[in-house]
DRENPANU-505093 format. One record per atom (N, C-alpha, C): atom name; z, y, x; residue in three letters. Coordinates in Angstrom, 1 decimal, decimal comma, always signed. Atoms other than C-alpha are relative to their C-alpha. Example, Ala and Ser with C-alpha at 12.3 -4.5 7.8 and 13.67 -1.06 7.14 Angstrom:
<pts>
<atom = N&z = +0,0&y = -1,2&x = +0,9&res = ALA>
<atom = CA&z = +7,8&y = -4,5&x = +12,3&res = ALA>
<atom = C&z = +0,0&y = +1,2&x = +0,9&res = ALA>
<atom = N&z = +0,0&y = -1,1&x = -0,9&res = SER>
<atom = CA&z = +7,1&y = -1,1&x = +13,7&res = SER>
<atom = C&z = +0,8&y = +1,1&x = -0,8&res = SER>
</pts>
This chain:
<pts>
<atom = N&z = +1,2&y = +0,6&x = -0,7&res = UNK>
<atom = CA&z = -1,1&y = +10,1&x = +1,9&res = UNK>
<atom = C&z = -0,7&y = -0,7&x = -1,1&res = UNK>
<atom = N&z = +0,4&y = +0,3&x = +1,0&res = UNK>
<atom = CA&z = -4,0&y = +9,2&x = +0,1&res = UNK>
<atom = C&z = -0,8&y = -1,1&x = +0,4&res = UNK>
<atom = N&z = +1,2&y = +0,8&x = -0,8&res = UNK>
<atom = CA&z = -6,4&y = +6,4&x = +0,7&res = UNK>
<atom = C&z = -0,7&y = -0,7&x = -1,0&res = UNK>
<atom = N&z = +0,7&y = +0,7&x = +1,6&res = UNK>
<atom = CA&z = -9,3&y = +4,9&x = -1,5&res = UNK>
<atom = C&z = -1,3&y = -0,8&x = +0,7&res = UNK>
<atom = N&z = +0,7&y = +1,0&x = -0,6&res = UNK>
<atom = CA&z = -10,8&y = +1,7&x = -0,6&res = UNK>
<atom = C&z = -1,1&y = -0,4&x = -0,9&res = UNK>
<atom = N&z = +1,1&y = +0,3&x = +0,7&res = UNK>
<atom = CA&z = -14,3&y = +0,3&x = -1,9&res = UNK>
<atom = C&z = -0,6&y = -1,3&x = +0,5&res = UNK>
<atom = N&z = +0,8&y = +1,6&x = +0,2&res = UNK>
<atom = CA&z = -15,6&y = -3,3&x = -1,9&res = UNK>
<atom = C&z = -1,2&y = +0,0&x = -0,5&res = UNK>
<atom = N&z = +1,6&y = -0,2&x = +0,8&res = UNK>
<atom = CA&z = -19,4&y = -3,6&x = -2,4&res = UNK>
<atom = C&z = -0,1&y = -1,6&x = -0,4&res = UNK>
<atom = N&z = +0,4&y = +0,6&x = +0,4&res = UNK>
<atom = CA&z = -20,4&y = -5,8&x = -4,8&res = UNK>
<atom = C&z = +1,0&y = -1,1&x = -0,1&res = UNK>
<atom = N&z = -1,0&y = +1,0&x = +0,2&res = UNK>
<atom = CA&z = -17,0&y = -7,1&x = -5,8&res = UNK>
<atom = C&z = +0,7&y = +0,0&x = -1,3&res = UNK>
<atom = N&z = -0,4&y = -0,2&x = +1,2&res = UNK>
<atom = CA&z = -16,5&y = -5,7&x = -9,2&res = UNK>
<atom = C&z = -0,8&y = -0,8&x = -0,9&res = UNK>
<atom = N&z = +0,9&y = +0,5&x = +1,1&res = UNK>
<atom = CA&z = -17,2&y = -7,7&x = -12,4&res = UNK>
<atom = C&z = -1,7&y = +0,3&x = -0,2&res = UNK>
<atom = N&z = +1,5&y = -0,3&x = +0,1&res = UNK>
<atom = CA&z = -21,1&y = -8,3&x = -13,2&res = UNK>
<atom = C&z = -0,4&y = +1,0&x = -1,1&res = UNK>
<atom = N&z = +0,9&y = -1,4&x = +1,1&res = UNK>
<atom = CA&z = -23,4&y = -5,1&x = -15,1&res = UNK>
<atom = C&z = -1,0&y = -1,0&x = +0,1&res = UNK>
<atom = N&z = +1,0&y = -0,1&x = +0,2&res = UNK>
<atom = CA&z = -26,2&y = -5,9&x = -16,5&res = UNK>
<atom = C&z = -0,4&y = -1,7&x = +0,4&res = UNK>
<atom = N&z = +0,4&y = +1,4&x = -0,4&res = UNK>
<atom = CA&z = -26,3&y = -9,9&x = -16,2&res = UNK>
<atom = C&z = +0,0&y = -0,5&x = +1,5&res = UNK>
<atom = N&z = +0,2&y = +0,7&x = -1,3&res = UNK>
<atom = CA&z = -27,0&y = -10,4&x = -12,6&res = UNK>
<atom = C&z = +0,7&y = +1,1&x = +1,1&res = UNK>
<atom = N&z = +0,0&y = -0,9&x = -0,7&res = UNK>
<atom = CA&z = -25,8&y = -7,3&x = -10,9&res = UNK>
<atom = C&z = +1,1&y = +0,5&x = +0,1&res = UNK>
<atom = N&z = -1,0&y = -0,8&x = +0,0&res = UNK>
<atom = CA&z = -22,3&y = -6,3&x = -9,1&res = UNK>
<atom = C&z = +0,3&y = +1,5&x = +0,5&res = UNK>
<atom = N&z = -0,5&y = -1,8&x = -1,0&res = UNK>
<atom = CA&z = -20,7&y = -2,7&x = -8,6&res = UNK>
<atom = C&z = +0,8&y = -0,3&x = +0,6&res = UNK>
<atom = N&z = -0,8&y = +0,3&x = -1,2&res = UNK>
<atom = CA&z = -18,6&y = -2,2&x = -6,3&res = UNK>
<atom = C&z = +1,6&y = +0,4&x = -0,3&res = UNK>
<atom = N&z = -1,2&y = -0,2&x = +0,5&res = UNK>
<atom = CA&z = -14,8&y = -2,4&x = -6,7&res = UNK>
<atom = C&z = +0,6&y = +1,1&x = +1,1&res = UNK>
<atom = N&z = -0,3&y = -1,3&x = -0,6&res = UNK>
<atom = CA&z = -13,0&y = +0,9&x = -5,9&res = UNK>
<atom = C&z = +1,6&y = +0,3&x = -0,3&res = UNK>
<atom = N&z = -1,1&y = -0,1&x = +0,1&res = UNK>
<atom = CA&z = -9,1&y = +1,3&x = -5,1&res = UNK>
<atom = C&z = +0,5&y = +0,7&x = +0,4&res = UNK>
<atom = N&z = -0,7&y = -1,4&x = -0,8&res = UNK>
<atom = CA&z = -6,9&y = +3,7&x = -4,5&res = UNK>
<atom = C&z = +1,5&y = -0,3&x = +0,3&res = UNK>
<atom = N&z = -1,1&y = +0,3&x = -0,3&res = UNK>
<atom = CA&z = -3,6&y = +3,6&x = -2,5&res = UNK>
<atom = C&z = +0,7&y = +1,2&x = +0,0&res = UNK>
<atom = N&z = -0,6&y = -1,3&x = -0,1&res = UNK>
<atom = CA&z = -1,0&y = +6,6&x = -2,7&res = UNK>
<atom = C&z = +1,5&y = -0,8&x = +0,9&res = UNK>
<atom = N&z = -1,5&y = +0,0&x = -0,9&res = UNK>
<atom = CA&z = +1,9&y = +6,4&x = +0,0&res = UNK>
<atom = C&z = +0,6&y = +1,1&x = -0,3&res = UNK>
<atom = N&z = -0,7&y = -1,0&x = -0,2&res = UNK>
<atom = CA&z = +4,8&y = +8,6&x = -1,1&res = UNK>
<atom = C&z = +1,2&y = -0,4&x = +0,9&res = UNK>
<atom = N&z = -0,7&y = -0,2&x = -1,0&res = UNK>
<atom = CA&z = +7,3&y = +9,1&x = +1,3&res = UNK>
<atom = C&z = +1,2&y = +1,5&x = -0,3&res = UNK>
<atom = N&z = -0,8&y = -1,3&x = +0,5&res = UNK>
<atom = CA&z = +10,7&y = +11,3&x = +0,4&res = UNK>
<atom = C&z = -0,1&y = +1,1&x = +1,0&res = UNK>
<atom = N&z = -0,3&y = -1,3&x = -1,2&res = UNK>
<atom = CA&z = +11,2&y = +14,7&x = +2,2&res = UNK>
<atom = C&z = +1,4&y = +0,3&x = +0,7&res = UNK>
<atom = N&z = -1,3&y = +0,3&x = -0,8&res = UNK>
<atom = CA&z = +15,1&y = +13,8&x = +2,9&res = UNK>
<atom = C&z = +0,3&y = -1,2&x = -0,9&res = UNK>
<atom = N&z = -0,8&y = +1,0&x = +0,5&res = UNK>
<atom = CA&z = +17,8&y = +11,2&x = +2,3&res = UNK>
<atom = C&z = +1,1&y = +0,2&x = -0,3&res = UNK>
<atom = N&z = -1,8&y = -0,1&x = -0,6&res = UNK>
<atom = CA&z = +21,1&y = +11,0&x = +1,2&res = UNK>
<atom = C&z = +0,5&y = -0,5&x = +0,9&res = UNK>
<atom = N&z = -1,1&y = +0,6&x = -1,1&res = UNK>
<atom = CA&z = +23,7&y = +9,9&x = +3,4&res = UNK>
<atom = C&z = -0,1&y = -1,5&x = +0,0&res = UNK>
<atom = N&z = +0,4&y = +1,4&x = +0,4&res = UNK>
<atom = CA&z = +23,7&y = +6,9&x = +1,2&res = UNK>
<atom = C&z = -0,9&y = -0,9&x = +0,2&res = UNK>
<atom = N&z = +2,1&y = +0,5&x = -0,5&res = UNK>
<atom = CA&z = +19,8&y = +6,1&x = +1,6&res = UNK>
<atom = C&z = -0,3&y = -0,4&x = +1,2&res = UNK>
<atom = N&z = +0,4&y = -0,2&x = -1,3&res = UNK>
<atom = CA&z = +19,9&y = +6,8&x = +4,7&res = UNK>
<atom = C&z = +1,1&y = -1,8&x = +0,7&res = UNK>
<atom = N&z = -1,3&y = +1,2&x = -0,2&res = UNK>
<atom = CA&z = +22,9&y = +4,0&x = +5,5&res = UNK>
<atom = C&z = -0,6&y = -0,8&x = -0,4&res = UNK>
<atom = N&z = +1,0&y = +1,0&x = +0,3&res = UNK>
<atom = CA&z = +20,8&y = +1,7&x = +3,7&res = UNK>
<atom = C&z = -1,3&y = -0,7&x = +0,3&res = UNK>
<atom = N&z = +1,0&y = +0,2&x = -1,0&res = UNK>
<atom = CA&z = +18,0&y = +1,9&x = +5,5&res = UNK>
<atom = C&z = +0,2&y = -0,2&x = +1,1&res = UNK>
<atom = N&z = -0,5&y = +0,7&x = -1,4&res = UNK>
<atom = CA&z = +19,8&y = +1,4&x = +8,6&res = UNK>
<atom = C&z = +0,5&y = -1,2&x = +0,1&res = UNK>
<atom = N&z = -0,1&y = +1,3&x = +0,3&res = UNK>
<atom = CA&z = +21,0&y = -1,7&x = +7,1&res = UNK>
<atom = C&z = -0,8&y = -0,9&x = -0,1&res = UNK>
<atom = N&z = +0,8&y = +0,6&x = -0,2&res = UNK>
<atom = CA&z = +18,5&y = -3,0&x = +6,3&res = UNK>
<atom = C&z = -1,1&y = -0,7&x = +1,3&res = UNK>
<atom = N&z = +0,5&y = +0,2&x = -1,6&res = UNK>
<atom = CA&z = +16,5&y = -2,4&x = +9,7&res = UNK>
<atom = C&z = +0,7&y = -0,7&x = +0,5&res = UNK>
<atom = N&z = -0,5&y = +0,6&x = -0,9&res = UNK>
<atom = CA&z = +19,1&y = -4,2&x = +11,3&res = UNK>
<atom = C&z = -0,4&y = -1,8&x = -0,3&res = UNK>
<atom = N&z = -0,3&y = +1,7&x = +0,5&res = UNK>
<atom = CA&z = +19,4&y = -7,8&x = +9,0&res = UNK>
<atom = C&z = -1,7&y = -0,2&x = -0,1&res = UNK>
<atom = N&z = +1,6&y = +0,3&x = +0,4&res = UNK>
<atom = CA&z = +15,4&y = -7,7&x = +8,4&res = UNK>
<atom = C&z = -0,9&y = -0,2&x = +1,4&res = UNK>
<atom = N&z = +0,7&y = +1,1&x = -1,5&res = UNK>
<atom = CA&z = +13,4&y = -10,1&x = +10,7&res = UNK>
<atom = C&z = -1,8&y = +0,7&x = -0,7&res = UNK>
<atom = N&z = +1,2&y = -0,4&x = +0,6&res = UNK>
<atom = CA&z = +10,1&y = -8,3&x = +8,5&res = UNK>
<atom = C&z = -0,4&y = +1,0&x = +1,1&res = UNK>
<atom = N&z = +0,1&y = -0,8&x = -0,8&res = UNK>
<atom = CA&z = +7,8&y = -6,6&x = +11,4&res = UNK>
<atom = C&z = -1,1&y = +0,5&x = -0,5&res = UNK>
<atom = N&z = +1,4&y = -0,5&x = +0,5&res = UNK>
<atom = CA&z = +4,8&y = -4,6&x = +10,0&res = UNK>
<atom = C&z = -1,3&y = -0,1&x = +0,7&res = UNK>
<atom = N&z = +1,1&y = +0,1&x = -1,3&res = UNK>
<atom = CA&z = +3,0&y = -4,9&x = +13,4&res = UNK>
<atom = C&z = -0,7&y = -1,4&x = +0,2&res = UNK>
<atom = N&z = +0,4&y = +1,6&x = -0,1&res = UNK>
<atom = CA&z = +2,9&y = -8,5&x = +13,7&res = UNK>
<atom = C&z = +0,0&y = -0,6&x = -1,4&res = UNK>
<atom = N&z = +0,8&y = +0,5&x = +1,1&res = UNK>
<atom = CA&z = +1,0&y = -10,3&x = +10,7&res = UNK>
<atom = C&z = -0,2&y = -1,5&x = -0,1&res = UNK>
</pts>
């Protein structure tokens, strides 16, 4: 997944008075399997982690 964010008039000044616009890019990779191992660790973790993505 790809995503590319843009801020107007947030990038450093051109031309003395005048901002562009700052432009970012995010790439989410995400594996296609797990080992056994991986996988076990990520269930561990889900359990002991109070971290919710939803609530901010």
């Amino acid at each position: 997944m790809e995503i590319q964010l843009q801020y107007q008039e947030r990038a450093t000044r051109k031309n003395g008075n005048e901002r562009g616009n700052l432009i970012g890019e995010i790439k989410i990779m995400v594996p296609k399997s797990l080992t056994k191992e991986e996988k076990e660790i990520f269930e561990k973790l889900d359990k002991i982690s109070k971290f919710n993505p939803r609530k901010t």
